[in-house]
N, C-alpha and C positions, 0 to 999 in steps of 0.2 A: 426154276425161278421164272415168274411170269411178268407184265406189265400192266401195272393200274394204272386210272388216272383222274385226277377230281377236276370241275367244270366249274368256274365263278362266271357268273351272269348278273345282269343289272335290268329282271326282267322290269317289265312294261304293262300297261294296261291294254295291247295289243297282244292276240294270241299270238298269230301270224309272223309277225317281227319276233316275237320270241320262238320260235321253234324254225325263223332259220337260224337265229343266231344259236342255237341248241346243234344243229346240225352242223354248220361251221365249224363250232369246238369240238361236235364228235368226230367228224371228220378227221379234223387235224391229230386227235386222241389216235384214231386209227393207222392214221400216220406214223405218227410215233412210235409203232407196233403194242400198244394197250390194248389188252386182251377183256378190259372190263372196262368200262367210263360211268362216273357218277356225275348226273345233274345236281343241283341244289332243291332245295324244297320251293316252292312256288314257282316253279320257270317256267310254266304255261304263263302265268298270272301274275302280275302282284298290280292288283286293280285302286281305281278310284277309293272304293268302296269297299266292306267284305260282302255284301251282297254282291257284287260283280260273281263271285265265281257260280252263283247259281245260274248263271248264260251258258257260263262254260260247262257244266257239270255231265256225268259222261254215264250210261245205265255199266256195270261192270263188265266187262268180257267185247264193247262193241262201245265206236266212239271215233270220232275224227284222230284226236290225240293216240287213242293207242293203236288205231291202224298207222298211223305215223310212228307208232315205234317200232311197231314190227317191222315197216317197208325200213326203216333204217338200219337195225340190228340185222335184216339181211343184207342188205347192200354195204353195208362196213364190216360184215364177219367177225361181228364183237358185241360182248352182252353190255347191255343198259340196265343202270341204276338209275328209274326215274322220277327221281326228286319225290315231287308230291302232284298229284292232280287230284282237282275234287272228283270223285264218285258218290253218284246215289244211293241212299240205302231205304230197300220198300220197306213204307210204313215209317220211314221216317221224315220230320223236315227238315232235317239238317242233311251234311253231305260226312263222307269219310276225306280225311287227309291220307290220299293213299298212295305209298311207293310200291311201287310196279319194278319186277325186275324183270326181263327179256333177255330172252339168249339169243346166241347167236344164228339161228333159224328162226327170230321173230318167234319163240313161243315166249309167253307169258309163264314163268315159272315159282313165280310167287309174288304175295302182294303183302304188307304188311301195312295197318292204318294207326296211324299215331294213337299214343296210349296218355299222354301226359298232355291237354290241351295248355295254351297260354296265356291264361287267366291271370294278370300281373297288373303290375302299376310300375310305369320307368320313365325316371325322367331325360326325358328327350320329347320329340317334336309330337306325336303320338299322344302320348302321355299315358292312356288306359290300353290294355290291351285285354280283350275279352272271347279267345277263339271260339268258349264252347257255345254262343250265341249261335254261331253259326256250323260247327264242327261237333262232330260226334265222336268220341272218343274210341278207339281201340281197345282189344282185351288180349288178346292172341300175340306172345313174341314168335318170332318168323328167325329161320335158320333156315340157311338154302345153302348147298352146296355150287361150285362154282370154279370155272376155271382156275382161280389166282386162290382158290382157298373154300373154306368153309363160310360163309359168312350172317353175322347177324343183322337184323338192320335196329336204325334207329332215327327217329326226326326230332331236329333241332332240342326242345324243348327236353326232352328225353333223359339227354346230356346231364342232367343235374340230378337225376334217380338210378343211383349204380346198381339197385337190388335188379335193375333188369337187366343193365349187362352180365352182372352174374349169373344171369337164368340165360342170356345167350353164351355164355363161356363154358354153362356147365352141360348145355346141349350139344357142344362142340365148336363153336366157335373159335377160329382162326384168325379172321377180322373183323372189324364192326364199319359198316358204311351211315352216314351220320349227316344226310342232306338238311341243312340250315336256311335260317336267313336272322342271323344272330342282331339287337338292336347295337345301335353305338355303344350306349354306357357299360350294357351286359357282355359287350361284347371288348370292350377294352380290360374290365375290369377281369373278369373270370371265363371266356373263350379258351384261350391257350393252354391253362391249368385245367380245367376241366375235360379237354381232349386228350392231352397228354396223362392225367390220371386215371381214366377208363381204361386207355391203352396200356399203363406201367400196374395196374391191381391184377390183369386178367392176363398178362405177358401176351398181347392182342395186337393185331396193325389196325389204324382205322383210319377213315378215308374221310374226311370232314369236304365235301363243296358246299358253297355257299354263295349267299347273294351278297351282294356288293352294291354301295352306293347311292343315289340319289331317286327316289323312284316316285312317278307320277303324282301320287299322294301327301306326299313331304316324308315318307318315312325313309329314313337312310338304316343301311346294312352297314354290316360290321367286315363284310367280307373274311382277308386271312385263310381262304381253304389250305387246309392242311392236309401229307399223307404224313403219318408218324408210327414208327415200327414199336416191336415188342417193350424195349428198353424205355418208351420216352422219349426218344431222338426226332425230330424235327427233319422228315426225310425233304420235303419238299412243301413251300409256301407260297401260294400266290395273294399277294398282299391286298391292295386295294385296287388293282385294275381290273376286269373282266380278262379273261384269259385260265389257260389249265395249266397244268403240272401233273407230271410222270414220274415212276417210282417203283421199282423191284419191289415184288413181294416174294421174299426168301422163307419159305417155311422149314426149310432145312435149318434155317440159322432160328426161327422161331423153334423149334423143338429140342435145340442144344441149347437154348438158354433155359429151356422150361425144366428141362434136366437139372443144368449147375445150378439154377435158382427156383426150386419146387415149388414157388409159396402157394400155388394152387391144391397142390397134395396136402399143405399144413395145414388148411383149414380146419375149424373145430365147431363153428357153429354152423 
């Protein structure tokens, strides 16, 4: 049995201010004996602007941001799931939505770039939301092995196309980590069902953090990071305050249920 833990942040248009408060809650995650910690998606950033992150934007493999995560995954002896930061892609003008996972010697062990951009219309304070103006989508789902498990990744957005947890469940997938920044309305109406049914189709733990709250721009978060086991169960929620939550990942007990209830074996299409 090991110990995760998801990360709610209420970043800022400040790098700086967010990545101490990033290290604060890893910190304290480390504390807690979590053996993995997930940021939310934007926790460098969530700017004025969506042009803002082109300031921050980082060449892949070298960058303020990710020597900051290595100096921290050494120094707390615990792997990072980190959220999203933009990265460059040559030849393009957009940037990647990319989560970075880090172990615990600071290597970079994989990276996976959102696949599903957020090209919507919701009503709240925002109104339009238009990611691939400035985002480039992903094609590659990402399966990395890891201390607390197998794990697939996923960002926010993601959440609503199951055909690709199914491609991480059938790669091996154990749990799905699933850094957000979910809006109000989407995020009261279908957040909680939509986590919990990724998790209950694929008998999967997933790790939901997210952002939370009132942020520079007028755009408020849905917060609710969740850890939620094989079953569906509600292991751990941090509701609307910045703060984390810890959570046994038992794979012992994931693979006796995958036993009594095969529905992965009955597939037919």
């Amino acid at each position: 049995m090991s110990v995760a833990a998801v990360i709610q942040m209420t970043s800022s248009a400040d790098l700086n201010d967010n990545l101490k408060s990033a290290y604060h809650f890893l910190k304290q995650a480390a504390q807690q004996g979590a053996q993995l910690a997930a940021l939310p998606e934007n926790f460098v950033l969530m700017g004025m602007s969506e042009q803002q992150k082109f300031a921050i934007a980082e060449t892949d493999g070298e960058g303020p941001v990710q020597d900051w995560l290595a100096r921290t995954a050494r120094e707390l002896g615990m792997w990072i799931v980190a959220g999203t930061l933009p990265i460059r892609i040559p030849g393009e003008s957009r940037v990647a939505a990319a989560c970075l996972v880090v172990n615990a010697q600071g290597e970079r062990v994989a990276r996976y770039d959102k696949i599903h951009l957020f090209d919507v219309d919701v009503d709240d304070a925002t109104g339009s939301y238009r990611e691939s103006a400035t985002m480039s989508p992903g094609h590659q789902p990402v399966v990395v092995d890891t201390p607390v498990g197998r794990m697939g990744l996923a960002i926010c957005y993601d959440v609503r196309f199951p055909e690709l947890f199914r491609q991480l469940s059938a790669t091996g997938a154990e749990l799905f980590v699933l850094p957000a920044a979910f809006t109000i309305p989407t995020g009261h109406a279908h957040w909680d069902v939509l986590l919990r049914a990724r998790a209950i189709e694929n008998l999967c733990y997933l790790l939901a953090p997210a952002q939370t709250g009132l942020h520079p721009n007028g755009r408020e978060t849905w917060g609710h990071s969740m850890i939620i086991d094989p079953w569906g169960a509600v292991l751990a929620c941090q509701e609307v305050e910045p703060g984390l939550q810890t959570a046994n990942i038992d794979l012992e007990k994931l693979y006796e249920q995958r036993r009594k209830f095969p529905v992965l074996a009955h597939r037919r299409l």
